[in-house]
C-alpha positions in Angstrom: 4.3 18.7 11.2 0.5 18.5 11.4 0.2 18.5 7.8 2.1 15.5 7.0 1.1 13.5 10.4 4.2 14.2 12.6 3.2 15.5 16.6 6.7 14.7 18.6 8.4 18.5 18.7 11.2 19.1 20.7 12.9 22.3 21.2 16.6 23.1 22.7 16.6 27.0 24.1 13.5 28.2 22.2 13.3 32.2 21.7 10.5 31.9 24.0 8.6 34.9 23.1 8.2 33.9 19.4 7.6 30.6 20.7 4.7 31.2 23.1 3.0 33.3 20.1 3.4 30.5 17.8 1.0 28.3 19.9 -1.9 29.9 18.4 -1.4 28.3 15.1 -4.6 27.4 13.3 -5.7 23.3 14.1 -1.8 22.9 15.2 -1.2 24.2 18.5 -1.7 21.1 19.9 1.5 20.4 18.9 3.5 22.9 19.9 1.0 22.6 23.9 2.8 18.6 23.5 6.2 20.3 22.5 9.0 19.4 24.9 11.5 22.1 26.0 15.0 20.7 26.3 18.4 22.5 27.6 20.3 21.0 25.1 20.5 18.7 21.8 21.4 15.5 24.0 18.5 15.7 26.1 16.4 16.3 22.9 17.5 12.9 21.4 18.0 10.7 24.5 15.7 8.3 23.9 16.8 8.2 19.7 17.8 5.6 18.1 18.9 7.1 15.0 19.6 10.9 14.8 19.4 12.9 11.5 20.9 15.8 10.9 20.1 18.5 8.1 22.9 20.8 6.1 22.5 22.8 3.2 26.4 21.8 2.2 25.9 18.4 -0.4 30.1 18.9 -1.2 33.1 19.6 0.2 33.2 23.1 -1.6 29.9 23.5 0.4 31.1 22.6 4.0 32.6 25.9 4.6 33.7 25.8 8.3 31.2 22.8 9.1 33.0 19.1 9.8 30.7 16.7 7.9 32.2 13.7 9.8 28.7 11.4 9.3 27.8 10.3 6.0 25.9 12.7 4.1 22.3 11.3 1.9 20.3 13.6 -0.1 17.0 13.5 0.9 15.2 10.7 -1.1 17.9 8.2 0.4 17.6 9.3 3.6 13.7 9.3 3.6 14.5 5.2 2.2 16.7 4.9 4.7 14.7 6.1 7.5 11.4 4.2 6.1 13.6 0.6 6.7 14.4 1.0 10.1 12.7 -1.1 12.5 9.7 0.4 13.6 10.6 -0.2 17.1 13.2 2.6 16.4 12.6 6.6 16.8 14.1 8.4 14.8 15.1 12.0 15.7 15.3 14.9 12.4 17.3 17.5 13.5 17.4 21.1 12.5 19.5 23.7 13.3 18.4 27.6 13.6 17.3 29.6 10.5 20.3 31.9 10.6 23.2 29.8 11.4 21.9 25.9 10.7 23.4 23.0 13.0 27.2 24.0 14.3 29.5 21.3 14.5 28.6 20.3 18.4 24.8 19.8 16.9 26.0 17.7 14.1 28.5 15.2 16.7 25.0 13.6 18.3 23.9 12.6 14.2 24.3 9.3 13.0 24.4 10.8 9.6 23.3 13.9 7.6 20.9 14.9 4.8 20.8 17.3 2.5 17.3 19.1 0.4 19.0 19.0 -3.1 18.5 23.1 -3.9 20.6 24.8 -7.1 24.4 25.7 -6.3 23.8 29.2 -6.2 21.1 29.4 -3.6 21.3 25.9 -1.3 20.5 27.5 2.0 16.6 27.0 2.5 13.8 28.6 5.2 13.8 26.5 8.1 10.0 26.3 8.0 10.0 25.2 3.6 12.7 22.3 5.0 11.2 20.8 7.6 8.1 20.7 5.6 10.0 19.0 2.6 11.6 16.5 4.7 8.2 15.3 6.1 6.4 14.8 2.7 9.6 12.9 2.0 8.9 10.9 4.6 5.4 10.6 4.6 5.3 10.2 0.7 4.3 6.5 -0.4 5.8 5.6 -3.6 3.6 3.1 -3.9 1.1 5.6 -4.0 2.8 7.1 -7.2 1.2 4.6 -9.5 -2.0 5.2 -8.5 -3.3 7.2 -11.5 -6.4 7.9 -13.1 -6.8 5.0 -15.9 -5.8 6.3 -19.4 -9.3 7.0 -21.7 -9.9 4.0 -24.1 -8.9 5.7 -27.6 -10.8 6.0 -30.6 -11.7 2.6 -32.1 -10.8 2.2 -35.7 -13.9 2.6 -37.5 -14.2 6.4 -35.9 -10.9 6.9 -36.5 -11.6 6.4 -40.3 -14.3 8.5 -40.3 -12.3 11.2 -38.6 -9.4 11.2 -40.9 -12.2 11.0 -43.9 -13.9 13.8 -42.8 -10.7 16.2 -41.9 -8.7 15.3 -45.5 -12.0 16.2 -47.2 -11.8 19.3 -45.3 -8.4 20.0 -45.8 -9.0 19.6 -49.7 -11.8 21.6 -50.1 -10.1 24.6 -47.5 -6.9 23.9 -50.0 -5.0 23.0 -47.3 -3.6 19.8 -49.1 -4.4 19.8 -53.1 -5.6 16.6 -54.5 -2.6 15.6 -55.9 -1.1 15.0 -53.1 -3.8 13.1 -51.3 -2.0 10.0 -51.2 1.3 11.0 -49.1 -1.8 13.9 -47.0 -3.6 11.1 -46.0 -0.2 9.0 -44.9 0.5 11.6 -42.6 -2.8 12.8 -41.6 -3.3 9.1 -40.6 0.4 9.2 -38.4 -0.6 12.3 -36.7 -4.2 11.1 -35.8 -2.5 8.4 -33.9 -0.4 10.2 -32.7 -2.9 12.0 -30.5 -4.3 9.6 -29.2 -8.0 11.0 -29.4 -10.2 9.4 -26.6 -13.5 8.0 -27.6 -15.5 9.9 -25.4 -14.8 12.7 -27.4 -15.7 11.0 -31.1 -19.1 12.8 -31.5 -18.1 16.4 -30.5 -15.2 16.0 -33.5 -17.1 14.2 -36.0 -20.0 16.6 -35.6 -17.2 19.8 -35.5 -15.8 18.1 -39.1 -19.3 17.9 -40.5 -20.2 21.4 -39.5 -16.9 22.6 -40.8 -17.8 20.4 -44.0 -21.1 22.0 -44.4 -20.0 25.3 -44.5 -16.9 24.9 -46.9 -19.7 23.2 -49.4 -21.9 26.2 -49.3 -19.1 28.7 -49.9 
């Protein structure tokens, strides 16, 4: 919760023991000091506006002996969902334990359910891994995603020449590519150049590798 920004904890009928030990936690026990201490799910969520619940089940084949009666999101549509309400709302996430999950009285207070989309075989997750994927989820700025580091200008077109110049000369004189065929080598030396995309920074350190590699093919 501290990692991704989130401080509002609430507990229903904590294993106290584990959960007075916990509040050492490095640069987070603050939280779990502020953590509230409830007798049940509906005093947990009183003041919610919208309650979220978590399953591991994403199909009927899944639900075993759990009644999915809310709508059930996967975890990116939820997050969306949850991002649009008005911010005047609180929204409550709620797990269930890490052996059993939320039983069918938990999941009557939720509006609606979400799911961490997980492989068939193995959909059941560690409480502590889903809570923290649910809060990047919802923490994560999409926005943010475009935000990369600009692309290296490529090599212009007169250092491209010289590059392709200088590695078919090498290629003929290793007898990589025989003479003969220089025409169609130098077509498709000239594709594959483009095709990756060399950046300019790096146009001295080849050219001077290709001459160096030059030199000592011509003194062999």
């Amino acid at each position: 919760m501290s990692n991704f920004g989130f401080t509002d904890l609430r507990l229903v009928n904590p294993y106290d023991l584990a959960f007075r030990e916990a509040r050492s936690a490095v640069r987070s026990h603050y939280i779990l000091e502020q953590a509230r201490v409830c007798a049940s799910v509906a005093e947990a969520i009183a003041d919610a506006h919208l309650v979220i619940g978590t399953t591991a089940a994403r199909s009927k084949d899944q639900r075993g002996h759990r009644d999915l009666h809310a709508p059930l999101y996967p975890l990116e549509a939820a997050a969306q969902l949850v991002v649009e309400q008005p911010p005047q709302h609180t929204v409550a996430l709620l797990f269930g334990s890490e052996k059993f999950g939320l039983s069918n009285e938990q999941m009557s207070h939720c509006h609606w359910l979400l799911h961490i989309p997980t492989r068939d075989e193995h959909a059941s997750m560690n409480l502590g891994q889903a809570v923290a994927i649910c809060l990047y989820e919802l923490r994560r700025n999409p926005a943010r995603e475009a935000q990369r580091f600009p692309s290296p200008d490529l090599l212009s077109g007169e250092n491209r020449e010289r590059f392709t110049a200088l590695l078919l000369e090498a290629l003929h004189l290793s007898g990589y590519v025989p003479q003969r065929a220089s025409a169609s080598a130098e077509l498709k030396l000239r594709r594959l150049i483009l095709r990756l995309g060399l950046p300019a920074s790096d146009a001295e350190t080849w050219l001077g590798m290709l001459r160096q590699i030059l030199w000592k093919l011509k003194q062999e």
